[in-house]
C-alpha positions in Angstrom: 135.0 -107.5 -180.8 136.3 -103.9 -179.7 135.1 -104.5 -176.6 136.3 -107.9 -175.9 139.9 -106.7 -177.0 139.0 -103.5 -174.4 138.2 -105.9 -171.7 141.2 -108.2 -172.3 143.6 -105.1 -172.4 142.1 -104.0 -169.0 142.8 -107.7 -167.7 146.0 -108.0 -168.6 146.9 -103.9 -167.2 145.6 -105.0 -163.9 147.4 -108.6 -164.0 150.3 -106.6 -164.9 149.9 -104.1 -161.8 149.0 -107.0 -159.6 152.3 -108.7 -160.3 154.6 -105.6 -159.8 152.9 -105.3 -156.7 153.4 -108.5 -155.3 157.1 -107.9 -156.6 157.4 -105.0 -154.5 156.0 -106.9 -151.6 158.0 -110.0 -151.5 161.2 -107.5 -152.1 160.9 -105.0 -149.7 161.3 -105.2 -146.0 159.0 -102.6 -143.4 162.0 -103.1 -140.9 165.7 -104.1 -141.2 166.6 -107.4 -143.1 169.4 -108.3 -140.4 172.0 -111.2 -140.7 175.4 -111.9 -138.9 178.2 -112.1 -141.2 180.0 -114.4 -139.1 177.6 -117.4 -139.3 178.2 -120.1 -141.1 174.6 -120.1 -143.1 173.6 -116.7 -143.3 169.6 -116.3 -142.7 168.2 -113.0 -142.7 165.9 -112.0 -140.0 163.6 -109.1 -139.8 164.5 -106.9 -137.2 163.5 -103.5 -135.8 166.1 -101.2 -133.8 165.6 -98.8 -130.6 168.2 -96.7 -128.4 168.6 -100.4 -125.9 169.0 -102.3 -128.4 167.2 -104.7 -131.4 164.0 -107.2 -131.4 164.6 -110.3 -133.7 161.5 -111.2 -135.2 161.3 -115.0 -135.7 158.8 -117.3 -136.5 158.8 -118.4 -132.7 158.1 -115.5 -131.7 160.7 -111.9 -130.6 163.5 -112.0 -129.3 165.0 -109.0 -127.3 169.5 -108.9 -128.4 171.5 -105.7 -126.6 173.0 -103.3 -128.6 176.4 -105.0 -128.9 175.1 -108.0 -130.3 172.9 -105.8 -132.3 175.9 -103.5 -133.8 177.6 -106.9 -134.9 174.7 -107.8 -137.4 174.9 -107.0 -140.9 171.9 -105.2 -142.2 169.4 -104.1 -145.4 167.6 -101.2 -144.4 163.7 -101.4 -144.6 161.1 -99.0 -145.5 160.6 -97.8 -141.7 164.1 -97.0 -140.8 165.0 -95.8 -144.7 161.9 -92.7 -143.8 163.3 -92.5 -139.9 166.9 -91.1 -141.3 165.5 -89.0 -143.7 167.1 -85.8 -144.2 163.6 -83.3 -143.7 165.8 -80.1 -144.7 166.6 -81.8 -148.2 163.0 -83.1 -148.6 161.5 -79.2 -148.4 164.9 -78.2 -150.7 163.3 -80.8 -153.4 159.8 -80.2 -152.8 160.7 -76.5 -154.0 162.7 -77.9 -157.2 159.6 -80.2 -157.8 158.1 -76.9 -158.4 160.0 -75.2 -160.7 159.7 -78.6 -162.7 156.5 -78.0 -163.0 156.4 -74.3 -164.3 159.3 -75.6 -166.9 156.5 -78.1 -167.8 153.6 -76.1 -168.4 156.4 -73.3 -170.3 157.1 -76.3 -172.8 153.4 -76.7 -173.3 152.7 -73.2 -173.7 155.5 -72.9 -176.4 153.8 -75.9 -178.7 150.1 -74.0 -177.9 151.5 -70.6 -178.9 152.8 -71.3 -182.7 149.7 -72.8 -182.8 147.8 -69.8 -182.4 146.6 -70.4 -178.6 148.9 -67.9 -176.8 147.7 -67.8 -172.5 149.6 -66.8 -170.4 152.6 -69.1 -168.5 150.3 -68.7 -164.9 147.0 -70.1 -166.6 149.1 -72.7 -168.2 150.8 -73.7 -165.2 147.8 -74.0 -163.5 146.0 -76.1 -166.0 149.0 -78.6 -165.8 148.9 -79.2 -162.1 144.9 -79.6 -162.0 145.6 -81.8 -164.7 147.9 -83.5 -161.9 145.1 -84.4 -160.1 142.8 -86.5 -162.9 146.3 -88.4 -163.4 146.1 -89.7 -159.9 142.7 -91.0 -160.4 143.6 -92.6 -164.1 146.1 -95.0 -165.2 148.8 -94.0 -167.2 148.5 -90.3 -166.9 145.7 -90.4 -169.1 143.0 -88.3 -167.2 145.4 -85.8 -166.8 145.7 -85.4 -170.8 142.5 -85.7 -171.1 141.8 -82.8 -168.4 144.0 -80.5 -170.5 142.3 -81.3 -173.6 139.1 -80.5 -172.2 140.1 -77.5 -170.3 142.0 -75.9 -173.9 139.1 -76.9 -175.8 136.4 -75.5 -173.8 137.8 -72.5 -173.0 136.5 -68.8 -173.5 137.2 -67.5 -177.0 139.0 -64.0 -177.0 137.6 -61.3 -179.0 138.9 -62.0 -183.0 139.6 -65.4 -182.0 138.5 -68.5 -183.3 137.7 -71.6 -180.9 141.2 -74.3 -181.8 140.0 -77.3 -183.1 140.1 -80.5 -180.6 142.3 -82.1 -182.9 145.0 -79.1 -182.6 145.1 -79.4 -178.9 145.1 -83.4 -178.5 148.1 -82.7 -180.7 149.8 -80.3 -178.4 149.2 -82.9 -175.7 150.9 -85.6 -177.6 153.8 -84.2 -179.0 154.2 -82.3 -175.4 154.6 -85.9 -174.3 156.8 -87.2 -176.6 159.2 -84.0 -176.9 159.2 -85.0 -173.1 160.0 -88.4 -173.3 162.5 -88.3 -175.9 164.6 -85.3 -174.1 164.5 -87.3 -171.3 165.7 -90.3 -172.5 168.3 -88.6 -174.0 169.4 -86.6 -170.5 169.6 -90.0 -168.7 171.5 -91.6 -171.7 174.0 -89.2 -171.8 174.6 -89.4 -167.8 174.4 -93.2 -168.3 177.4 -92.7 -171.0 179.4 -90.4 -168.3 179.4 -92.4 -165.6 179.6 -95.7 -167.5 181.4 -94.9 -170.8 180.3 -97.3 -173.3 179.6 -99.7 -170.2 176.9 -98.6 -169.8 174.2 -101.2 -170.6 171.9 -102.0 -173.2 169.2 -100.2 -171.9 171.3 -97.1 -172.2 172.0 -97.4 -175.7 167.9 -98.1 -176.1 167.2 -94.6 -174.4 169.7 -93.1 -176.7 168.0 -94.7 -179.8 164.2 -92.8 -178.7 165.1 -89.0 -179.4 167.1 -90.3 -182.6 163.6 -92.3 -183.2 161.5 -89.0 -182.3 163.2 -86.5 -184.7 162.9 -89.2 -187.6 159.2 -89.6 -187.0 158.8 -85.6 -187.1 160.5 -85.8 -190.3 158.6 -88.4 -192.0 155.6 -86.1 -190.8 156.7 -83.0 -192.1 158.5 -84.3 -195.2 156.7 -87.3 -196.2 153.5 -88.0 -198.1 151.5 -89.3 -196.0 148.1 -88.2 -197.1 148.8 -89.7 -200.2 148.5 -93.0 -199.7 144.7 -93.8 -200.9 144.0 -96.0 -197.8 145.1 -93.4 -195.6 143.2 -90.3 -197.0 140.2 -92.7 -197.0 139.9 -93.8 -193.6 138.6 -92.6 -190.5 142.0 -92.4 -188.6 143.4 -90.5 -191.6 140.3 -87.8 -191.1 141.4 -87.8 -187.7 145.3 -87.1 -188.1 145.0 -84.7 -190.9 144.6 -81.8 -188.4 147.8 -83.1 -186.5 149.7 -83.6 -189.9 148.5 -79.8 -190.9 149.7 -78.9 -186.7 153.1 -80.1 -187.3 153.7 -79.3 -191.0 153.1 -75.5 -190.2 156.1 -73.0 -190.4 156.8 -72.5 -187.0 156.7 -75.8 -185.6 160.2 -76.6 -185.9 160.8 -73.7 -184.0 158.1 -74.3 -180.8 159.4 -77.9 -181.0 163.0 -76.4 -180.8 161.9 -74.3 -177.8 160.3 -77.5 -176.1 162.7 -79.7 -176.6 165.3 -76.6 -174.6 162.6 -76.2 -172.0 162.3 -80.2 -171.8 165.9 -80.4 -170.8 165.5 -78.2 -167.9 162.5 -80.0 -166.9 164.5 -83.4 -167.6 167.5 -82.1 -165.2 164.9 -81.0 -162.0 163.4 -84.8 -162.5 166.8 -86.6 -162.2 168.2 -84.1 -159.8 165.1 -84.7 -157.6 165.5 -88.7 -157.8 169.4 -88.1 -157.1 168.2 -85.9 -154.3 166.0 -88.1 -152.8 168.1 -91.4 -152.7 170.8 -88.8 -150.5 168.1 -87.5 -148.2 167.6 -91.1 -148.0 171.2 -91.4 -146.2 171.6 -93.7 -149.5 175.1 -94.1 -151.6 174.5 -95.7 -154.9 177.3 -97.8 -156.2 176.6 -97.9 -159.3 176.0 -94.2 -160.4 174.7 -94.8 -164.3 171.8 -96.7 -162.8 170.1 -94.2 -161.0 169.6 -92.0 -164.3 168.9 -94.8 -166.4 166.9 -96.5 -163.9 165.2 -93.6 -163.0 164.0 -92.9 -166.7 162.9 -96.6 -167.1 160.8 -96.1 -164.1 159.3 -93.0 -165.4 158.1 -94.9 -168.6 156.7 -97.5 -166.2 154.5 -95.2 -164.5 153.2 -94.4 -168.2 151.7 -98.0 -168.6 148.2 -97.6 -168.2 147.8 -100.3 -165.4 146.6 -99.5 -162.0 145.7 -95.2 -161.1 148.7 -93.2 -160.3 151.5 -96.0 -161.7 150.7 -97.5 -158.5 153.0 -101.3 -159.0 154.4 -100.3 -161.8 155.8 -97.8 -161.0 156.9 -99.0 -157.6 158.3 -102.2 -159.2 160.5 -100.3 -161.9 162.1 -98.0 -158.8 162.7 -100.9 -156.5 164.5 -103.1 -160.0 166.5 -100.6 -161.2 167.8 -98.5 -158.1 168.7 -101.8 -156.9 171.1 -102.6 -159.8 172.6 -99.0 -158.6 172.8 -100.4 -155.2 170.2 -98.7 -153.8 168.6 -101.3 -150.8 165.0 -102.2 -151.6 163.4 -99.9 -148.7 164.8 -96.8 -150.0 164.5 -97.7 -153.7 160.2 -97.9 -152.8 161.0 -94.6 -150.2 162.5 -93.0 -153.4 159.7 -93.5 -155.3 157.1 -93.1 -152.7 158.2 -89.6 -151.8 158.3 -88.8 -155.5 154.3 -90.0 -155.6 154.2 -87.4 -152.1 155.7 -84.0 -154.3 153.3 -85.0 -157.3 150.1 -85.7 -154.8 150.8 -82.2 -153.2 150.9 -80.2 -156.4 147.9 -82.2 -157.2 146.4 -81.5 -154.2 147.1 -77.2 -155.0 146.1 -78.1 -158.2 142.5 -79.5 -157.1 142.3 -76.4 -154.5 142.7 -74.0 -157.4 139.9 -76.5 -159.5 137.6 -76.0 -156.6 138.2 -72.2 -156.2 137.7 -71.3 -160.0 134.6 -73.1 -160.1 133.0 -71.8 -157.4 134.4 -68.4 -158.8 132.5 -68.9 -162.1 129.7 -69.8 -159.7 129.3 -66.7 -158.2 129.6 -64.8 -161.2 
């Protein structure tokens, strides 16, 4: 039965990832979606543009305009001539903020380990995260990259009058590291939502606004509740399980370390946002709709959570190319958005696989 349910889960996460990448397909254009305004049936035409002039690409075959008749067409930008305006200079600029998103990252991690009693310091934390980067390319949903930190905290060397953390204690850092980030996100992008749309600002805004209000209740209920009480639940496996978690987040100093998280999570919230906002103007790209690109951005990130295809590949790409659109953001730069996103994360996984490879072979030699 457990595995049947396993194998139609799996289905259904790549029928899922199969669909948002036909989406993305059908949506997005490699070259310009060109029409004239002045026609009485508009049809769009892919086109693709040089310094003499355009080539019409119809399904009789090309056909060669000048640039006159070419500067009279009305046009949606595709994925080739979205990356050929780039702005490079503002691509490095957020590559570098990228960066400090991730040492804000592994700061908020370090902060839950600490109270905890695992206290490393910020550079071997940081450099656990990004290697953890690189198992969440090769796993959906992020999940190798958890389960890289997990094994890398739990296996590592004991200091002297120190006790090896229990499993349990670290899976719980993992998890509530993800959920303190998730609900300060959604809150960030809510609250930019709200100022650029006022109480206009959509459903799904108000629905982002509702998680952090949903997390803090659920750390209550934790901390203040009686769980373990309940018979069923002290004499089941999962309840064996959670105890150590419940005991993790019932100690005295987790209100502070989740207090410190949550501050840390803000920053690394901001350098996320910022970075999308960066992207779409390095992408010579106005939105029109300003509230979208926060709330769409955050909608996209929880897409590229859903354990579907490795890396949120269709997903991922589908949520960017939905949601920056009801900014106004034209399909080609909404997947150029989100591809160069997937291009900062690949290159710190890429360091983070380097430094892998070079501690091992370290140990090696030792």
């Amino acid at each position: 039965m457990i595995l049947r349910r396993l194998r139609v889960s799996r289905a259904a996460s790549w029928a899922l990832a199969i669909a948002a990448l036909g989406f993305v397909v059908w949506a997005v254009p490699v070259h310009d979606r060109c029409w004239d305004p002045g026609a009485p049936q508009s049809t769009k035409l892919s086109v693709s543009r040089d310094d003499a002039g355009c080539t019409l690409r119809l399904r009789s075959g090309d056909v060669r305009i000048a640039r006159e008749e070419c500067a009279r067409l009305r046009c949606e930008p595709g994925v080739a001539s979205t990356f050929a305006h780039a702005r490079t200079g503002v691509l490095a600029a957020l590559l570098a903020l990228y960066g400090l998103g991730t040492i804000a990252w592994a700061a908020r991690w370090r902060a839950l380990l600490s109270f905890a009693g695992i206290d490393l310091p910020l550079q071997r934390v940081w450099r656990l995260s990004i290697e953890a980067q690189t198992a969440g390319i090769l796993l959906p949903g992020g999940l190798g990259g958890d389960a890289l930190r997990i094994v890398s905290m739990a296996a590592r060397p004991m200091r002297s009058g120190e006790s090896r953390s229990p499993v349990a204690i670290v899976v719980a850092s993992v998890l509530l590291d993800r959920a303190v980030g998730l609900a300060v996100l959604s809150a960030v992008a809510a609250a930019l939502g709200f100022a650029w749309g006022g109480m206009h600002a959509g459903p799904l805004a108000f629905v982002l606004a509702a998680v952090p209000l949903a997390f803090l209740a659920g750390i209550a209920i934790v901390r203040i509740g009686p769980i373990e009480r309940l018979r069923w639940f002290a004499e089941s496996r999962i309840g064996r399980v959670i105890e150590p978690v419940l005991q993790y987040l019932r100690a005295p100093g987790a209100p502070r370390a989740i207090a410190i998280a949550a501050a840390l999570s803000v920053l690394v919230a901001g350098v996320q946002l910022a970075t999308i906002r960066g992207l779409i103007f390095a992408l010579a790209q106005a939105p029109a709709a300003e509230k979208w690109v926060y709330v769409g951005s955050a909608m996209a990130f929880v897409a590229a959570a859903i354990p579907a295809l490795p890396g949120g590949w269709g997903t991922a790409d589908a949520a960017y190319v939905f949601f920056l659109g009801l900014a106004g953001i034209s399909a080609g730069a909404a997947l150029g958005v989100c591809l160069m996103y997937r291009l900062f994360w690949y290159v710190f996984a890429l360091v983070g696989a380097l430094l892998h490879v070079a501690r091992t072979r370290a140990r090696a030699v030792a």
